[in-house]
C-alpha positions, 0 to 999 in steps of 0.5 A, a space after each residue: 467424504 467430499 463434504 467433510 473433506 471440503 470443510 477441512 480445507 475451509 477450516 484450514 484456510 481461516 486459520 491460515 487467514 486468522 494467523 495473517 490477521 493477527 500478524 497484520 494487526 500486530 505489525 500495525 500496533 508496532 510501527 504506530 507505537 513506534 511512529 508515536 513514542 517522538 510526538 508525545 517527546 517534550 519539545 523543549 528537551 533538545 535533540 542532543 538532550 533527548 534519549 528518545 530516537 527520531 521516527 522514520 515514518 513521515 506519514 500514517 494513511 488509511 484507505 478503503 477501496 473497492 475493486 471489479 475484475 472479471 474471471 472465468 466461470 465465476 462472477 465477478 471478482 469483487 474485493 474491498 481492501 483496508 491498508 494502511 499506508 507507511 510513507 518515507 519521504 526519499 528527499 529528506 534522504 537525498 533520494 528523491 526524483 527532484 535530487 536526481 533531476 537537480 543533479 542531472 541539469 547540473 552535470 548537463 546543462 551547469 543551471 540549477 533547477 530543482 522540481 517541486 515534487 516529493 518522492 516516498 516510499 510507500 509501506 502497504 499491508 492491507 487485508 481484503 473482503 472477497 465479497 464474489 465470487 464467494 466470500 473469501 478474504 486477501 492479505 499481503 503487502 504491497 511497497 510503492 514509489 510515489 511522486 506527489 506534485 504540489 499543485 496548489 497550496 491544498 491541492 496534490 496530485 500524484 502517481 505511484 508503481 510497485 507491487 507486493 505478495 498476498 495469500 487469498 483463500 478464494 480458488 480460481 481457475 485462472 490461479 493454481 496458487 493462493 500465494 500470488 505477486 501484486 504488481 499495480 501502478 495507479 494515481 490520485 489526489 490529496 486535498 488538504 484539510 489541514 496542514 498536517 491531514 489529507 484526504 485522498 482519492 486514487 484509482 489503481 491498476 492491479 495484477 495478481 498472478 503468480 510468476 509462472 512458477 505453477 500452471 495455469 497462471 493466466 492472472 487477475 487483473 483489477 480495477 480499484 477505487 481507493 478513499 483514505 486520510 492521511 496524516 503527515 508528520 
């Protein structure tokens, strides 16, 4: 009975987790086609000739990470994540932290002085491995704010927060919901390649808990590791 009723529970989580994937993969086919329809637009038709609508990704990233965190009564609890990441650039918008420190010393101090930074707005969804305790998977979507700082002409270090919601179908005894919050601040660099491609490497810090809307809620917090290329528009 209690093997019979453990496989209905396992059959019902992969199909939960079936359903988010399909959602994920179809969330991801829209926005690339959407982000796509401007670049294959005819340069030499003007904008106010043109028909076809402006994008307003500024940037397509993908990333595979590695995570460790520790948990009671299990091993380790071990997830390799695949996102993709969607940016906004916030200055072309006059929301970025440069037009908010420009105005500031200019309401204060009367000079004009404007950072070198860039500030988006980074759209996450992402789909985990769980490779321990057991084999289980993540999936959710996180959105950062991140402020890059052009270092050199190929060099650009840059930090990130924000946080996100994920359905993991691992069961842990520090968590009494599969449904959890994300929140997770971290940093990287991005060298790059070419003018429009980068290759980045970042470290994060991540919390999942469930907002103490059911006990116990003790929370996971993760180290992780992230490699990704990314391509500016």
């Amino acid at each position: 009975m209690n093997v019979s009723k453990g496989n209905s529970i396992k059959t019902k989580e992969f199909s939960i987790m079936m359903k988010l994937f399909l959602c994920f993969v179809g969330i991801l086919f829209c926005f690339c086609f959407r982000v796509s329809i401007p670049l294959y637009a005819d340069e030499s038709v003007s904008s106010e000739e043109s028909s076809l609508p402006k994008h307003h990704v500024d940037e397509i990233g993908v990333f595979l990470g590695y995570g460790d965190s520790t948990v009671t009564d299990k091993d380790k609890y071990r997830v390799m994540p695949l996102a993709v990441q969607l940016g906004v650039n916030c200055d072309k918008y006059g929301l970025g932290f440069s037009d908010w420190f420009e105005r500031g010393i200019r309401v204060f101090f009367h000079k004009d002085f404007r950072p070198a930074g860039i500030t988006a707005f980074i759209f996450e969804p992402f789909l985990s491995t769980v490779i321990s305790p057991d084999n289980n998977m993540e999936a959710g979507m996180n959105i950062f704010l991140r402020y890059t700082w052009p270092l050199t002409e190929r060099i650009r270090p840059y930090c990130f927060g924000g946080g996100g919601a994920m359905f993991i179908t691992q069961h842990l005894r520090e968590q009494s919901t599969q449904y959890d919050f994300t929140p997770q601040t971290g940093a990287g660099i991005a060298f790059l390649v070419t003018e429009k491609t980068a290759f980045s490497v970042e470290y994060r810090y991540r919390h999942f808990s469930n907002a103490d809307l059911k006990e116990p809620n003790e929370g996971v917090n993760t180290d992780m590791v992230f490699f990704g290329i990314t391509r500016v528009f």
